[in-house]
Every structure is written in C-alpha cells, then in structure tokens.
N, C-alpha and C positions, 0 to 999 in steps of 0.2 A: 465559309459555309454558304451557298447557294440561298436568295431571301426567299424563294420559294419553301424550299426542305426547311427553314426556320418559321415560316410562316403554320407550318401543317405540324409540324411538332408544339410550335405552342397553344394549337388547338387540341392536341393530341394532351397534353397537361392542363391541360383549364378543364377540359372536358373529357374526362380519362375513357374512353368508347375503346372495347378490346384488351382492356389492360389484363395483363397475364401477371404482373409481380405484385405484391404487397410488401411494404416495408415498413416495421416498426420503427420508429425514431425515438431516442430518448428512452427514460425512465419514471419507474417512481410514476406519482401522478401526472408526469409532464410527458406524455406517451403522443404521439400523432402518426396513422396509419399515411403512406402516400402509398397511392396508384401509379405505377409505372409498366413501361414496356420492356420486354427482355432484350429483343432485338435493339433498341436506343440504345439501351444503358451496357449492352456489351459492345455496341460500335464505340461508344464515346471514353470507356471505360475500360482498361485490361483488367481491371480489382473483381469489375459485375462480370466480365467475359468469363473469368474461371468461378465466381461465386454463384453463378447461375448455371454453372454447366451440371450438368446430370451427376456426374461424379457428388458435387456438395450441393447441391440443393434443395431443399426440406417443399414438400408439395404439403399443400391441404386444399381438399374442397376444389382440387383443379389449380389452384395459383400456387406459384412460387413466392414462399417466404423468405424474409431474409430479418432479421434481428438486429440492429442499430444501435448499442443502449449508451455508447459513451459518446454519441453525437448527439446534438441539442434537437430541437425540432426548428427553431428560426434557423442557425447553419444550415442545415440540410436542405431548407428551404432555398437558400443561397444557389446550395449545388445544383441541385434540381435544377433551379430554374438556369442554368449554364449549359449542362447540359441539353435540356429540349431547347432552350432557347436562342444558346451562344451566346449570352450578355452578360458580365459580370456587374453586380452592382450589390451596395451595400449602405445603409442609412447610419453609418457609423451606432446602431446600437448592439450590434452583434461585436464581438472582438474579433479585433481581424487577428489572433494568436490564435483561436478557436477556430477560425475557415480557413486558416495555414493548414494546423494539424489533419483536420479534417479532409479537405483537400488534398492533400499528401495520402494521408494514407488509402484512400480511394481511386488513388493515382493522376488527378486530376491537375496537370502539373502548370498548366498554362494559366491557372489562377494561384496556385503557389507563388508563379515566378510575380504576376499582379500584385499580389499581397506584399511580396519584397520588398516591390517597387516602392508601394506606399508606405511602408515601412520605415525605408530609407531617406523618402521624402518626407517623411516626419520628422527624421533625425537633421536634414536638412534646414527645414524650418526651424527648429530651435537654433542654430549654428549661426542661421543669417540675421537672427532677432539676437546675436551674441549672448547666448542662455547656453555655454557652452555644458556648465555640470548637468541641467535637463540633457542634451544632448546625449552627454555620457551614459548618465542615470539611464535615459529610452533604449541605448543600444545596449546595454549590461541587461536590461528587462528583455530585448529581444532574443536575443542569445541564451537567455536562460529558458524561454517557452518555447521555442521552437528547434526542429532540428535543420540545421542548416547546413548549405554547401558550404566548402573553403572558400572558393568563391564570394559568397555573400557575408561570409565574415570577416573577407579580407576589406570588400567595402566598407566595413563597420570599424575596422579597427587603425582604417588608412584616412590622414585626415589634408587635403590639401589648400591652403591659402595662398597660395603664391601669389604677391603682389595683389594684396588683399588690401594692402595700406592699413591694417588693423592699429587703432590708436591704443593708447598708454590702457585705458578704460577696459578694452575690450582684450588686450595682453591681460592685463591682470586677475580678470576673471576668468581665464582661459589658464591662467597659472594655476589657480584657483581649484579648478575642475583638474588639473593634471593632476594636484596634490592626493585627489580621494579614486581619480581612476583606475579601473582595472580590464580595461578593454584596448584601449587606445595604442598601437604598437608603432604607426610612423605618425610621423610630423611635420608637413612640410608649411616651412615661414619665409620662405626667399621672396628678397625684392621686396621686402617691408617697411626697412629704413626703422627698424625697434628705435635703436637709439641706447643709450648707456640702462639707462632707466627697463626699458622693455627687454634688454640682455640680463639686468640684474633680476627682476619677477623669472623669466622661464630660470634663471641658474637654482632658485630657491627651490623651482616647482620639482627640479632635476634631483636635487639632495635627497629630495620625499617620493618624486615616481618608480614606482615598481616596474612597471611592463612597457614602457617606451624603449624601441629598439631603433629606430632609425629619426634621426633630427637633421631637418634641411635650416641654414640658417647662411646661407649664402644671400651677400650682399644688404648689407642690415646697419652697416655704420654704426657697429656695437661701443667703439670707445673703448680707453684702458678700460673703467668702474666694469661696462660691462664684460669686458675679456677677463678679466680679474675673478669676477663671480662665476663667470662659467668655466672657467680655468677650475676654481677650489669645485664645485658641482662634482667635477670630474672627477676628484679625487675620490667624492664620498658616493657616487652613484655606481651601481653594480649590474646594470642590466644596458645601457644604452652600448651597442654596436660601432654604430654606423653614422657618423657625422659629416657636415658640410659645413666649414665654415670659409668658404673662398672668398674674396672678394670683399673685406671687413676693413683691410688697412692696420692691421695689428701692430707694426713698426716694429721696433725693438725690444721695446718693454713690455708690448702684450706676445711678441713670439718667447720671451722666457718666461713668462707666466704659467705659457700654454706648454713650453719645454717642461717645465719641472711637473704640470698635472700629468705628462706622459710620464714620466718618470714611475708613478707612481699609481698609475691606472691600468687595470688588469683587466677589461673587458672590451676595451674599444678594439675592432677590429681594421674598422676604414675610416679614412680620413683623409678629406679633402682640405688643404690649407692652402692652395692656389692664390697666385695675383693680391697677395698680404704685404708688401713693402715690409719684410720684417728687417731689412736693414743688417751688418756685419754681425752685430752683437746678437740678435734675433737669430738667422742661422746658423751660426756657432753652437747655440744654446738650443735649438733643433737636432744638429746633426748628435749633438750630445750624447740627448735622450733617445738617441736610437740605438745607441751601445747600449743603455739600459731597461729599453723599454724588451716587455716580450709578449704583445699582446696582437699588436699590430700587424694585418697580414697585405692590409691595400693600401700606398700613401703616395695623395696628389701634391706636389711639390712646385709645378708648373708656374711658372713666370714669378718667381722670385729672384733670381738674378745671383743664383751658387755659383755662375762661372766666376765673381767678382773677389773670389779670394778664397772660397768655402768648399773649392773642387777635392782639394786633398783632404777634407777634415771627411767630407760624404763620403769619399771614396773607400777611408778607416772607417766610419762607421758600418759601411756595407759589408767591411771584412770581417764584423763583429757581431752585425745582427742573425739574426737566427731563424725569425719569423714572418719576411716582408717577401712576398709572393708577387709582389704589384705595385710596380713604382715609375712612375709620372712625373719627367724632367725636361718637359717640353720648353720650349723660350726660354731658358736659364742662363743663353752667354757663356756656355760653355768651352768653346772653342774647341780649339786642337789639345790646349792641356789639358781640359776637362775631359777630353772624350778619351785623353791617353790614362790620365786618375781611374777615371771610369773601369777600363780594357782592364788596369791591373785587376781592379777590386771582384770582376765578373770571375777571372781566373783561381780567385779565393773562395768568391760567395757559390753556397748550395743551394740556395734556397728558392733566387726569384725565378721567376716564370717569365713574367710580361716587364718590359723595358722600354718607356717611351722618350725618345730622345730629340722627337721632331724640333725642327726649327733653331737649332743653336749651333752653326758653321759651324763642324766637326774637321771640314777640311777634309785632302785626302790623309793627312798623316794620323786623323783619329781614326777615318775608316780603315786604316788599316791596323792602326791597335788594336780596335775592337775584333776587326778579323783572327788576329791572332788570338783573344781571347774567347772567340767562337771556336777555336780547333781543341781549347780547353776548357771550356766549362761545358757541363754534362746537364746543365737542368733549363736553361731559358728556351722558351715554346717561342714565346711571340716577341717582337726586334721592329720598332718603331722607328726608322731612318729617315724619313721624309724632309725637304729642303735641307741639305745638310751640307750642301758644295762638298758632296765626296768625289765628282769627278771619276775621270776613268780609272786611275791610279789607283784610290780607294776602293772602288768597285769590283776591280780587277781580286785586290786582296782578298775580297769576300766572298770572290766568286772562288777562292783556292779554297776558302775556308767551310765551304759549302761542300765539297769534296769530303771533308773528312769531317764536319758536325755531323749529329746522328740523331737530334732533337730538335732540332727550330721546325716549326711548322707554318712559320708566321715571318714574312719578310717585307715593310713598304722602304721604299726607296725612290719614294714620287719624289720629281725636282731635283736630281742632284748631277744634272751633267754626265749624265752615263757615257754617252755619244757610242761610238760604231763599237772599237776597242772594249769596249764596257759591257756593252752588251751580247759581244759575242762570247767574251767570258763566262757570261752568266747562262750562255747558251749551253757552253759546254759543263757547265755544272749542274745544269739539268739533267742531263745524261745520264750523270754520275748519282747525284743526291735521291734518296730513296724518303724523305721525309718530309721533306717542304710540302707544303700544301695549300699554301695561299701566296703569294709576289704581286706587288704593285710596282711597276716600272714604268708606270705613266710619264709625259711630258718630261724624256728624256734625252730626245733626240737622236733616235738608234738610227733613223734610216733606212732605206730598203734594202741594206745588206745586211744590218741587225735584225728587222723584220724576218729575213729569210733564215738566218743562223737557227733565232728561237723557234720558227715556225719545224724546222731539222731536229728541233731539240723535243718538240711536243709530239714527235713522231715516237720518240723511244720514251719520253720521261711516263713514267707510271703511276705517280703520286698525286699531283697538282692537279686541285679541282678548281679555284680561283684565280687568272690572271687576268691583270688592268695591262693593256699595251697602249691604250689609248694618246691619242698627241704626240704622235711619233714619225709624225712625217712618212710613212711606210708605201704610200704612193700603190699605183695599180699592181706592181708587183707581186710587193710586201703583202698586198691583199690576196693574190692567185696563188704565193706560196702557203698562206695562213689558212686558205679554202682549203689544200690538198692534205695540212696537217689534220683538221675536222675531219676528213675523212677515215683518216687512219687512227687518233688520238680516242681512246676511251676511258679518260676518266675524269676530264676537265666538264664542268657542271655552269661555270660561271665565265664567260671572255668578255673585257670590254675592248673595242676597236673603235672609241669614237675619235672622232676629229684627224684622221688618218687620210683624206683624201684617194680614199680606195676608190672612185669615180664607179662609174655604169655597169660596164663587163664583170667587175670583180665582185656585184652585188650580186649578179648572177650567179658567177661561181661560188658564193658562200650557200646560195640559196637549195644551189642543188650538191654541196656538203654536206648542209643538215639533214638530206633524204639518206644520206650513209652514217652520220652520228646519231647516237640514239642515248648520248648520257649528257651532254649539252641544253639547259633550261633556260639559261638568260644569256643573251647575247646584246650588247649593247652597241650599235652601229649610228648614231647620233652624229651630226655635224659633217657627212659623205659623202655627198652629193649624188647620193643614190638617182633621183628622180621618182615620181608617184608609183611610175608603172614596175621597177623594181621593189622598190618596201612593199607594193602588195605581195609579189610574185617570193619574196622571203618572207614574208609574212604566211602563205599560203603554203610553201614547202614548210616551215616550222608548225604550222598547226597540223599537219598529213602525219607527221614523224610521232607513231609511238614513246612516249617519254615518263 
C-alpha cells in the first residue's frame, strides 16, 4: 500500500471527519461504537463490500449501521487498525484464536495467514526448548479453536528432525509426548544416530500412538535391542503406514526380527529397508514374509545384495504375493540369473506396477527375459532398466516386446550400450507402441544414424510426451533430423538433447522448429556448443511460441 494512502487513512481513524458507518462492537456492557468509512472498509473488505451494500444495510440518522456482537471491542480494534492502517500488531493480550476467527470471518485473510504464522512459531518454540508434549498440547488447542486449511494442519501434524542429533533426553520425552498425542501423523528422525536405547523409547511410544502414519527412521544405528522393540511395536501398532528404516545395518538377526513383525502386521503399507546388510539368513526370512504378509503395497529392497543366492526365493515370493504394487531392487547383484528369476515371476505376478531394477548387470540375456515377460504380463506401468549392460541384443528383445506390451508407460534404459542396432529397434517400436509415454535412452551411444531413425520415429509415434536422447553422440545431423521431427511431432512435452554436440546451425534449426511445435515445454540443450548468439535466438523463438 502506497505510505501516502496509509498515512491519510490513519488520520482518517484517529480523527474519524466524514465518516458515514457506525459499528457496534461487542456486547453486554462491553459495547464500543467505531467510526468508519464505507468506501475503506469495502475496498479492504469483500465481508463490508456486500454488508454495506444497499441491499443489507440498516440506515439511521444518515449513517450506516452495522451490529458486531460476537467480536470483542480490543480485536476489532486489531482489524481496524489493519485496515486504515496496513499494520498488523498485537500486544499479546488479545488471543490471537479470537483475531483468527475474527479476521476470517470478515475476510481479512492476510492476517489470518499472520496469525498462523505465529501460531506455528509458537509450536516451534516449544520443540527447540524440547517441551515436545507443550508442543503437542499447543497444536491439539490450535486445531480445536480455529478453522483451518488442510494446509495448515498438515504443518501441525508434520513434525521434521532430521539430523537433529536429538539425544537420549530429549528421545525420551518426545516418546513421551507420542504416548498422549492426537494430532501428530508424520515423523521424520533420519540422520539421528538414536542408538539401541533411542530405537527402544520410540518402539514403546509406537505400542501406545494412535495417529502416527508415516515414521522416517533411516539411518539411526538402531542395534538388534532396538530392531527387536521396533519389530514387536509393529506387531501391536494399528495405525503406522509408512515407514523408513534404510540404512540401519540390521544383519541377519534383526532382518528376521523385522520378517516375522511383517508377518504379522496388517497396516504397514510402505516400507523402505534399503542398504540393511541383512545377510543370507535375513533375506531368506524377508522374502518369506512376503508369501505372508498382505498389507504391503510399496517395498524398497535396494542394495541388499538378493542376487547372492536369494534370486529364486524373491522371484517365488512375487509369485505369491498379492498386494506389492512397488518394488525397489536397485544394486542387488542380480545378474543375468536374477533378471531371468525375475522375467519368470513378472509373467505370474498381477499385481506390481512399478519395478526398479537399476544398477545390477542384467546383461543382454536378462534383458531379454524380461522382454519376453513384457509380451506377458498385463499390469507393470513403469520398468526401471538403467545401467544394466543390456547391450544391443537385450535392447533389440525389448524393442519386439514393446510391439506387443500394451501397458508400460514408463521405460529408462540410461547406460546400457544400446549403440546404433539398439536404437534403431527402439525406433521402430515407436512406430508400433501406442502406450509408452516416457523413454530414457540417455548415454547410449546411438549415433547419428540412431539419431535419425528415432527422430522418423517421433514423426509418427503419437504417445510419448517424455524423451532423454541426451549423450548420444548425434552430431549436426542427428540435430537437423530431430529439428524437422519438432516440427511435425505433437505430442512430445519434454526432450532432452544435451551433450549431443549439435554445433551452431542445428541450434538454429531447432530454434525455428519450435515456431511450428506448440506442445514442446522444456527442451533441454545443455553441453552444445551453441554459442551466446544462438541460446538467445532459441531462447526467443520459445518464448514467441504460444504453449
């Protein structure tokens, strides 16, 4: 607001000359008339804009009244003065629950959203003075006076510490405060380093909380004691989701700990047990409990090391489970027999969606199991292939397989030795495939005759709104073929083409490509050697282009 129009307004309230509105405040004996202006308090105001309009409002003696009675006379004092003045301020003896409500319902929202603020920052300050039950107590009291967004009650019920280095002390009284809360629904403790001790307080606090749904507890060097306690927890807790415990070192005897509470727990949905060392006997007694568990719909398995004996036990359980939608088998040392375990179990399984497999030489003979188990199974969306030494051989399989899938939407395949052969397959399974809708083929080495193949292929393909070609050697060519595809291609939204050595000329032809695409939003040309005067001149043709 202009300090002029602030300055005349709060002459205009200190010394009310003109005033046209009266307003009752308050009740009872505690009544106080204010002087106001119509024209202010409907600019500042939509509440006074229709409460003032002629339709609703009560004249006497020439002024417009207006009747106040469940607002105090110090609040309104508050607004007032916000209004003429623009300055919120408050001497903490007004409740600031009482200039919430108030302000709200007068529509006054930019002190609302203040009130939050300090709201929250209350709840803040008791957290950092580790008064975690105050804490709780202040946000269960806020929540029950005021009406609030989801929004602001997601900040009240979301509690983050990470790498907080919270000691034994201040665990405990935060166990403490779980045991009586009823507000609190995530939890994040990663990077704390609890300790056996600080795993055993939250396992006890978990037996007793009601409303905690999501617990971060990655990387914490829990110890058997404490894997043991948060293991039995699980069995008797009926509301927690969503858990993390990555990066713990569970070994053997704390992954059957944690096998038998799955066994037996009927509300965890996700679960992260990533980079655990649980050792042969550990996932053994993992894969188990996933014949038995049926609760489970997300589970991170990642850098455990299942290729080292445990491929065909995972591969039976997957044949068995029911309800895993999302499954995380990144770094595992899988190999070629792992990825062949794998291929059979997919052609079983109904269920999962998302399959990450990155990082564990699959070779070309696993990609090509898995290809074959792409031409039969009916339900996986997204296919995580990244570094995988499938080679063109492998590639080639998936590019047949892509032919006849009718569900994948989701393919990376960054890193895996595509080369020319590879990539021309995949070219002409664009052609073909009516579903894909994201491909990463990054740093594969296609060349400017694979360049030109796909660029043939995004002439006709009709689906794919995402593709990575980036680090592909594609040269000035590979760039003029990929320009002429933009021109014709409508439905691709995201390309990246960095590190392609598309040189000068070819920055131009993309530049005046994108004045004929109009469904293209991010283009990523990084590492090209464009020069200044090109990146502006594409820079300029993509800002021209309706999008």
């Amino acid at each position: 607001m202009n300090n002029e129009y602030i300055q005349n307004f709060s002459n205009l309230l200190e010394s009310p000359n003109d005033f046209d509105v009266k307003i009752n405040v308050g009740e009872s004996q505690n009544i106080k008339v204010f002087k106001a202006h119509s024209n202010i308090l409907s600019e500042k105001s939509d509440y006074f804009k229709a409460a003032l309009s002629s339709r609703w409002a009560r004249r006497e003696d020439g002024f417009i009244i207006l009747d106040k009675p469940n607002i105090s006379p110090p609040v309104f004092e508050i607004l007032i003065n916000y209004i003429y003045k623009g300055t919120f301020s408050n001497n903490d003896e007004v409740s600031l629950f009482d200039i919430f409500i108030a302000a709200d319902e007068i529509g006054l929202s930019k002190i609302s959203h203040q009130v939050e603020e300090r709201l929250k920052n209350e709840v803040l300050g008791y957290i950092s003075q580790g008064e975690f039950l105050k804490a709780l107590e202040f946000s269960e009291e806020i929540l029950k006076n005021i009406p609030y967004s989801a929004e602001f009650q997601e900040s009240l019920s979301k509690w983050g510490f990470s790498n907080y280095r919270c000691d034994l002390e201040k665990i405990n009284g935060l166990s403490k405060a779980l045991c009586k809360n009823s507000t609190l629904t995530s939890l994040d403790l990663s990077y704390n380093i609890l300790g056996s001790e600080g795993g055993k307080a939250l396992a006890d606090a978990l037996s007793n909380n009601f409303t905690l749904k999501d617990l971060n507890l990655r990387y914490n060097k829990l110890g058997l004691k404490g894997e043991k306690a948060l293991a039995n927890a699980l069995c008797k807790n009926s509301t927690l989701t969503s858990m993390d415990l990555s990066w713990n070192g569970f070994g053997s005897k704390g992954g059957k700990v944690l096998a038998d509470a799955l066994c037996k727990n009927t509300t965890l949905i996700s679960l992260d047990i990533s980079w655990n060392k649980f050792g042969q006997e550990g996932r053994k007694a993992l894969t188990d409990s996933l014949c038995e568990n049926t609760a489970l719909t997300s589970l991170n398995l990642g850098g455990n090391n299942f290729g080292l004996g445990e491929e065909r036990a995972l591969a039976d359980a997957l044949c068995m489970n029911s309800t895993l939608t999302s499954l995380d088998l990144y770094d595992n040392n899988l190999g070629s027999g792992g990825g062949k375990e794998l291929a059979n179990a997919l052609c079983k399984n109904s269920t999962l969606k998302y399959l990450n497999l990155r990082y564990n030489n699959l070779g070309s003979e696993g990609g090509k199991a898995l290809a074959d188990a792409l031409c039969k199974n009916s339900t996986l969306k997204d296919l995580n292939l990244r570094h995988n030494n499938l080679r063109s051989e492998g590639v080639t399989a998936l590019a047949v397989a892509l032919c006849k899938n009718s569900t994948l939407t989701s393919l990376n395949l960054l890193c895996n030795l595509i080369g020319l052969e590879g990539g021309k397959a995949l070219a002409d399974a664009l052609c073909m495939n009516s579903t894909l809708t994201s491909l990463n083929l990054g740093s594969n080495n296609l060349g400017l005759e694979g360049g030109k193949a796909l660029a043939n292929a995004l002439c006709k393909n009709s689906t794919l709104t995402s593709l990575d070609l980036s680090w592909n050697e594609f040269g000035s060519g590979g760039g003029k073929a990929l320009a002429n595809a933009l021109c014709k291609n409508t439905t691709l939204t995201s390309l990246n083409l960095g590190g392609n050595n598309l040189g000068l000329e070819r920055g131009k032809a993309l530049a005046d490509a994108l004045c004929k695409n109009s469904t293209l939003t991010s283009l990523d040309l990084c590492d090209n050697v464009l020069g200044s005067e090109k990146k502006k001149y594409l820079q300029m043709r993509f800002a021209k282009t309706p999008r």
